[in-house]
C-alpha positions as CSV (number, residue, x, y, z in Angstrom):
1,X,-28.7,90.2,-115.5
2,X,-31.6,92.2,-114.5
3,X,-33.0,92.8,-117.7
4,X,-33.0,88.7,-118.0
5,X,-35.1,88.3,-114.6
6,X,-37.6,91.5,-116.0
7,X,-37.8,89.1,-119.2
8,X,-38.5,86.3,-117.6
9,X,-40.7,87.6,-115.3
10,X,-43.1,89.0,-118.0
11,X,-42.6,85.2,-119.8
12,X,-44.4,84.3,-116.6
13,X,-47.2,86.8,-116.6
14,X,-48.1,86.3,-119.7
15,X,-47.8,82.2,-119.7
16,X,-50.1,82.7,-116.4
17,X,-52.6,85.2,-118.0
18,X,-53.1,82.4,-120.5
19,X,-53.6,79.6,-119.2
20,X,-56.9,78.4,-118.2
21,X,-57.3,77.6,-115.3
22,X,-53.6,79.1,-114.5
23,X,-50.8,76.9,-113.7
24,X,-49.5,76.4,-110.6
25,X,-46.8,79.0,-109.6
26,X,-43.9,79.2,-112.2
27,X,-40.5,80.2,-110.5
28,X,-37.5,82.2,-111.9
29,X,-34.0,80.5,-111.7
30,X,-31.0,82.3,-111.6
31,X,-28.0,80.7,-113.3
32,X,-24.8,80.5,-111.3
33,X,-21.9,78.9,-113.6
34,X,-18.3,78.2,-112.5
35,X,-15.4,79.8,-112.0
36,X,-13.6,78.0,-114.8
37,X,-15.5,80.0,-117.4
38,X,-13.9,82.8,-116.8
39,X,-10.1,81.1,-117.4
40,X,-11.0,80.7,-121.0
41,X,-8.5,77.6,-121.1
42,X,-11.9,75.0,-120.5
43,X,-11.1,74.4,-117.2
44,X,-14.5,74.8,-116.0
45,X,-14.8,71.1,-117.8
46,X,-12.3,69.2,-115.8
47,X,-11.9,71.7,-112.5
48,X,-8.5,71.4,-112.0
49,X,-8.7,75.5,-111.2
50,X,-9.6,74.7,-107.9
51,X,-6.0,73.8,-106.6
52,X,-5.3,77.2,-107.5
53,X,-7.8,79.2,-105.9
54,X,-8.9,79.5,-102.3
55,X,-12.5,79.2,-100.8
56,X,-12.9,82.7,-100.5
57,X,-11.6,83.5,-104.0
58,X,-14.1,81.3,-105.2
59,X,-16.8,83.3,-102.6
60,X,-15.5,86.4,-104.1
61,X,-15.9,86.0,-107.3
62,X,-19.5,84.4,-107.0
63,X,-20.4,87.3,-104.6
64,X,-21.3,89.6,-107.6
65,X,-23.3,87.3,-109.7
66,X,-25.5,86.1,-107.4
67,X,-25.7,90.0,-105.6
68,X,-27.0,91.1,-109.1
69,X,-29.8,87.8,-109.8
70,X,-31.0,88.1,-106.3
71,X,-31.2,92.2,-106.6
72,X,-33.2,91.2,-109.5
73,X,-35.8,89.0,-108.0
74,X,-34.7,85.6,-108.6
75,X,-37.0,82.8,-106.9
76,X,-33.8,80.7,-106.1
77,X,-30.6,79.9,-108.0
78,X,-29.1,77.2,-110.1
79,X,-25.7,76.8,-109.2
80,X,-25.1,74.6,-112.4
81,X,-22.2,73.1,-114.4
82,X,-20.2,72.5,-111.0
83,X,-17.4,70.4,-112.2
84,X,-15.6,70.2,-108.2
85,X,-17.5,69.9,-104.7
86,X,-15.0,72.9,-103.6
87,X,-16.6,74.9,-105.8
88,X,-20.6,74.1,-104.5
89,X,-19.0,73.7,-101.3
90,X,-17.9,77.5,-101.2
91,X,-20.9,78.7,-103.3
92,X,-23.1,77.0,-100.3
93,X,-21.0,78.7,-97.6
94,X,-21.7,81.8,-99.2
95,X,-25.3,81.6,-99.0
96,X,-25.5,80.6,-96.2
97,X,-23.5,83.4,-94.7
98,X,-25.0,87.0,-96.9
99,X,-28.5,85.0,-98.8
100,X,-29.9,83.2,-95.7
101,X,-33.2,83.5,-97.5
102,X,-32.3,82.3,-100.9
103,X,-33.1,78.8,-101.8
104,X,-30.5,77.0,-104.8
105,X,-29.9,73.8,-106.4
106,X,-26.4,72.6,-107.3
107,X,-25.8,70.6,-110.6
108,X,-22.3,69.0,-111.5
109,X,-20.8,68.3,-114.4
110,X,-19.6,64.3,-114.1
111,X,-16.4,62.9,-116.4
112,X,-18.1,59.2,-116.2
113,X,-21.3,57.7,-114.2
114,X,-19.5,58.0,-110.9
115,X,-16.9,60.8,-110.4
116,X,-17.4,65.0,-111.1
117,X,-15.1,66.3,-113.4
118,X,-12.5,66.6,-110.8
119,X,-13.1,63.2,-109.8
120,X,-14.8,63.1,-106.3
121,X,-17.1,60.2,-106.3
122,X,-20.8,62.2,-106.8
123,X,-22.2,60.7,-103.6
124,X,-19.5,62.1,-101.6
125,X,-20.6,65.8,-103.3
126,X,-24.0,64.9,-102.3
127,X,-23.2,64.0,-99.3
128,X,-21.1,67.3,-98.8
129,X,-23.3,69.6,-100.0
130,X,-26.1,68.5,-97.9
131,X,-23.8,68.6,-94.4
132,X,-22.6,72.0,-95.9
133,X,-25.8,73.9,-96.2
134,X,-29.4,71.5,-95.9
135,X,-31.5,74.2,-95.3
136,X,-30.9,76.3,-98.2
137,X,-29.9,73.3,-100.5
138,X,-33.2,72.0,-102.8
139,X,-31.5,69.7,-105.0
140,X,-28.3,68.0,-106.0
141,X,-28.1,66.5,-109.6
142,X,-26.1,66.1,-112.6
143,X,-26.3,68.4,-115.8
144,X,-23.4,67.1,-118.0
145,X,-21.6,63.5,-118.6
């Protein structure tokens, strides 16, 4: 993970040093993915791991990744390829709670133009990230229908 940030923090050295007159400040995002991935069985698709797992296993298991991209001088994160609101909901929580000063976006993963993967309807994951953590929170979106 840190030699990715030390990559793409040269990337944006050199597209800086280049430019004339330089472009306004380019920022380093550090991707967060789900849990899911790590099942192997394409779960991270449909979600369904999040009956299974608590809040805190969820915390615990993000803890690391993000510990390592923030070490490594990340702007903000990109908590990306959500497929359930627990999930962001947890993720949120923890930044709130150990990377008060770290600044993410959170990107579902939607199984039709209204519901996430696990089927909440995406204005109520909105809606719940924002009441979960504002003040961190720069964006909610979609990254795959």
């Amino acid at each position: 993970i840190r030699q990715a940030v030390t990559l793409a923090k040269q990337a944006v050295v050199k597209c800086a040093s280049s430019t004339n007159p330089p472009r306004q400040q380019v920022m380093i995002a550090g991707s967060v993915g789900p849990y899911g991935a790590c099942l192997h069985d394409g779960s991270e698709y449909r979600g369904e791991y999040v009956e299974d797992v608590t809040a805190q296993q969820l915390r615990d298991w993000h803890r690391p990744r993000i510990t390592a991209l923030v070490a490594a001088g990340v702007d903000l994160l990109a908590v990306e390829t959500i497929p359930a609101v627990q999930e962001a909901v947890a993720v949120l929580n923890l930044l709130r709670e150990e990377f008060s000063d770290v600044k993410a976006w959170v990107s579902f993963t939607c199984k039709d133009n209204v519901n996430t993967s696990h089927g909440e309807p995406f204005h109520e994951a909105v809606l719940q990230c924002c009441q979960t953590n504002r003040s961190q929170l720069v964006a909610v979106g979609v990254n795959c229908v």
